[in-house]
C-alpha positions in Angstrom: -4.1 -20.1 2.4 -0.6 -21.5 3.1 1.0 -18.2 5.4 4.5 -18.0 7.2 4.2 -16.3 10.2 7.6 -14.1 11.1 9.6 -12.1 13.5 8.5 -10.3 17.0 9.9 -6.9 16.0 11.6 -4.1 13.6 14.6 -5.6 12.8 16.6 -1.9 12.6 17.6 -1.9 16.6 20.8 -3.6 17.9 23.1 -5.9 15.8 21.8 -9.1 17.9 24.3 -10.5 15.6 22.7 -11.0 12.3 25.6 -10.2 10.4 28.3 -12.5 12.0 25.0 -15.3 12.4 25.1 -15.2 8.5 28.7 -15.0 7.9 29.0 -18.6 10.1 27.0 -20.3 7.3 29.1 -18.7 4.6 32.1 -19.8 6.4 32.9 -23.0 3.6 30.7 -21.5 0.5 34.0 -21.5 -1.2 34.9 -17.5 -1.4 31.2 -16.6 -1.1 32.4 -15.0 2.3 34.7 -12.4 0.8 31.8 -11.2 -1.4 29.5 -11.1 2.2 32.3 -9.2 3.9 32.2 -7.2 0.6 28.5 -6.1 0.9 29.4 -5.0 4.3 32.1 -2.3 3.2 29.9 -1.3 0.6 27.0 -0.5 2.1 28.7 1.1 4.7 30.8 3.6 2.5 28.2 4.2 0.4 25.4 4.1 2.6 25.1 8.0 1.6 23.4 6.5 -1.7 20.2 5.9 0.0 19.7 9.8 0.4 18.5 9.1 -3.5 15.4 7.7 -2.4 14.7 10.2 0.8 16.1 7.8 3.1 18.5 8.9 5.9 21.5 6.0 6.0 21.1 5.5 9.7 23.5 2.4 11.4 20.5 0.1 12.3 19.6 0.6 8.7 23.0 -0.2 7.2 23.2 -3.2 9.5 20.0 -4.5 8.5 20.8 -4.0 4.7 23.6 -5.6 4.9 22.6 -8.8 7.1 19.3 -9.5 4.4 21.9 -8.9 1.4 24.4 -11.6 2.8 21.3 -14.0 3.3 19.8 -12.9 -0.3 23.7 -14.1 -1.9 23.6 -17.1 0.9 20.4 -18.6 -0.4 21.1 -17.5 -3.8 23.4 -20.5 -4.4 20.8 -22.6 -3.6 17.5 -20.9 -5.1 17.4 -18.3 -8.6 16.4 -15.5 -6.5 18.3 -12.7 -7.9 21.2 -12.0 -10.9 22.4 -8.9 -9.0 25.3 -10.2 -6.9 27.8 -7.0 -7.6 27.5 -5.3 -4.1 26.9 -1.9 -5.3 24.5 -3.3 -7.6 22.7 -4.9 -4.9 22.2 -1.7 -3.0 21.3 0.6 -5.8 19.1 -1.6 -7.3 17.3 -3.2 -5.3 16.9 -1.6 -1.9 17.5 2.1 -3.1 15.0 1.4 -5.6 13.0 0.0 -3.5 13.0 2.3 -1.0 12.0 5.2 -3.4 8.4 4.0 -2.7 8.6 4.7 0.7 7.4 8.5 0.3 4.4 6.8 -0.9 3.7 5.4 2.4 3.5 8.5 4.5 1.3 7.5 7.0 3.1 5.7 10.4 1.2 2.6 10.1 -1.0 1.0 7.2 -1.7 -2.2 5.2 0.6 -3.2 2.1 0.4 -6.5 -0.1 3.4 -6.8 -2.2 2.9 -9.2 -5.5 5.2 -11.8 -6.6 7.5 -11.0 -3.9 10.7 -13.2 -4.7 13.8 -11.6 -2.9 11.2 -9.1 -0.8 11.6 -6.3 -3.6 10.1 -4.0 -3.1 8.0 -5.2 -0.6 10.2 -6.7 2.5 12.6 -3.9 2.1 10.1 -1.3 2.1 9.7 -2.6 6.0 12.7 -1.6 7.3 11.8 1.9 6.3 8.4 1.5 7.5 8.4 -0.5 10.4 5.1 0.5 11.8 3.5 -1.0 8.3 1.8 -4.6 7.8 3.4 -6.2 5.0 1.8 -9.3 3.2 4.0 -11.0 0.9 2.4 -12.6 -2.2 4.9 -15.5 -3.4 3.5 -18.9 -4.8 7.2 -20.4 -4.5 7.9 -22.6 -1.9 11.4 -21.9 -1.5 11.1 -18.5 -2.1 8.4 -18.2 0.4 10.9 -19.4 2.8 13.6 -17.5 2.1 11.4 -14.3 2.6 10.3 -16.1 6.2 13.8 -16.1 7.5 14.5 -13.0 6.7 11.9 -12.0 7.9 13.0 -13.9 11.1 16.4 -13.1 11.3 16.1 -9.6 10.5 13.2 -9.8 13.4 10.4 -8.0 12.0 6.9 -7.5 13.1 3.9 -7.8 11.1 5.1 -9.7 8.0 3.4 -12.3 6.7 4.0 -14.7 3.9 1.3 -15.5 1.4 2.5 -18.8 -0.6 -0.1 -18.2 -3.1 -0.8 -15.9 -6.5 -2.4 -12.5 -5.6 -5.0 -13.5 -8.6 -6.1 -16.4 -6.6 -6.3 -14.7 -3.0 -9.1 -13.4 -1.3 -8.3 -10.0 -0.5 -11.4 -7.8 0.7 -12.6 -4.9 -1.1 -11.0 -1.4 -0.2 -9.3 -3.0 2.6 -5.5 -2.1 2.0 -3.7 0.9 1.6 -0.5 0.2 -0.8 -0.3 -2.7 -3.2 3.5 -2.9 -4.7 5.5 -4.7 -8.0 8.6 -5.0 -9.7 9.0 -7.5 -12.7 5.7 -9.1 -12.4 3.9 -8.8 -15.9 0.4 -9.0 -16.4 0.3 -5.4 -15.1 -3.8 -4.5 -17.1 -4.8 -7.5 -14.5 -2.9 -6.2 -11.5 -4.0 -2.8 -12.2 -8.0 -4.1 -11.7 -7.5 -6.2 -9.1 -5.7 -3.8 -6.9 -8.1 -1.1 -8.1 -10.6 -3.4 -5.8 -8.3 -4.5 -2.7 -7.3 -0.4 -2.2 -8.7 2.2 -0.2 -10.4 5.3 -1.2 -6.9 6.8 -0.4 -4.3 3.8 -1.4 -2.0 3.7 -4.2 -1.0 1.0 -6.4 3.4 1.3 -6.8 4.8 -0.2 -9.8 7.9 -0.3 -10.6 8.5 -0.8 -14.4 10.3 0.4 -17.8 9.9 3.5 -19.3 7.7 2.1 -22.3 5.6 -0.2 -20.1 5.0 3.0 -17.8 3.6 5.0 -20.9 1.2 2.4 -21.7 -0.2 1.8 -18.2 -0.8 5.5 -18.0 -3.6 5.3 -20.9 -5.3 2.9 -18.2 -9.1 4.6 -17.3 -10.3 5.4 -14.3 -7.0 6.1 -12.7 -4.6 9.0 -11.5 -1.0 8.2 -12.3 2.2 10.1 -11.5 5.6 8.7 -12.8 9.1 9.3 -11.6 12.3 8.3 -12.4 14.6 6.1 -10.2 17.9 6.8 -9.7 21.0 6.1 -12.0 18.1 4.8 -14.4 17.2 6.0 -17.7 14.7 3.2 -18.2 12.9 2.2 -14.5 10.4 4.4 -13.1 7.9 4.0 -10.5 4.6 4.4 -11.4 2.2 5.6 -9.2 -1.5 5.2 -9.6 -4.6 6.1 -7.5 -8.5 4.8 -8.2 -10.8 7.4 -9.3 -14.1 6.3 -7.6 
């Protein structure tokens, strides 16, 4: 099982200066530090946004935000991780989104495998809401792996652990995790059994899908669901499932 280890600790503390670290690489991207500097003011003025998803817009958080959305347009150049480079867009869909799952995850510490991981949504920004939780990222990708590893590293967070392999081919024990997350995977029927095995007696199983796919999954046996909407977003919901045993 190829694995990158990251980080020492939560990366929402002191600036330790992420965000000017990543604007020295932007430095000759040929504009690509105006939209950087961009991201910044954004999140900062409308940091309020993240109330949406429960979350209080604290500075450590903001900084954080920021300094993983300047390395998500950074590497993005390089690597097709994401079509969202609009810096409002950046925030409200993917880590307001994201972070809607984080009522989900009440407890203060637990086990969550995120599948097909690509940028880290939902699952690496779900740990700087979460620090106390273990997050395993499943991402076959090399490059992508790596790009999740230094975030992971620059953003200095504990207990995050890059999986460069499929979930389907992984070797996760029975009833041994509490939260299994994804966003724009597909095959949903076969992640829907296989994290039906991997969960708790108490986990849940966070999707986040359309509206249509959502009604479909629902009609899946043997499960609890509970669907809400995301905000700003007629068509995503998060979908919400727990094994009946």
């Amino acid at each position: 099982m190829a694995q990158h280890g990251a980080g020492r600790r939560h990366g929402g503390g002191q600036r330790s200066g992420r965000t000017a670290s990543a604007r020295e690489h932007l430095s000759g991207e040929n504009g690509l530090l105006t939209n950087t500097l961009s991201i910044s003011r954004v999140i900062t003025e409308r940091g309020d946004t993240l109330r949406a998803a429960g979350i209080e817009p604290t500075a450590p958080l903001l900084d954080s935000i920021a300094a993983y959305a300047e390395l998500l347009l950074l590497w993005n150049r390089k690597i097709n991780l994401t079509t969202i480079t609009d810096p409002s867009e950046i925030l409200a869909r993917n880590f307001v989104e994201s972070f809607c799952g984080a009522r989900w995850l009440a407890r203060e510490t637990g086990i969550l495998c995120d599948i097909g991981s690509g940028a880290g949504f939902p699952g690496l920004a779900l740990k700087l809401v979460r620090p106390g939780w273990q997050v395993r990222l499943f991402e076959p990708n090399l490059k992508k792996a790596a790009f999740l590893a230094e975030v992971a590293r620059h953003l200095e967070l504990a207990d995050v652990e890059v999986v460069r392999m499929r979930w389907e081919d992984a070797r996760v024990a029975n009833e041994s995790v509490d939260a299994v997350t994804a966003r724009a995977v597909g095959s949903y029927e076969q992640i829907i059994g296989s994290a039906g095995r991997a969960l708790k007696a108490d986990g849940r199983l966070l999707l986040w899908v359309g509206a249509s796919e959502s009604a479909k999954l629902q009609s899946t046996p043997d499960w609890k669901w509970e669907m809400e909407a995301l905000p700003g977003s007629r068509e995503r919901v998060l979908l919400v499932g727990a094994p009946l045993r």
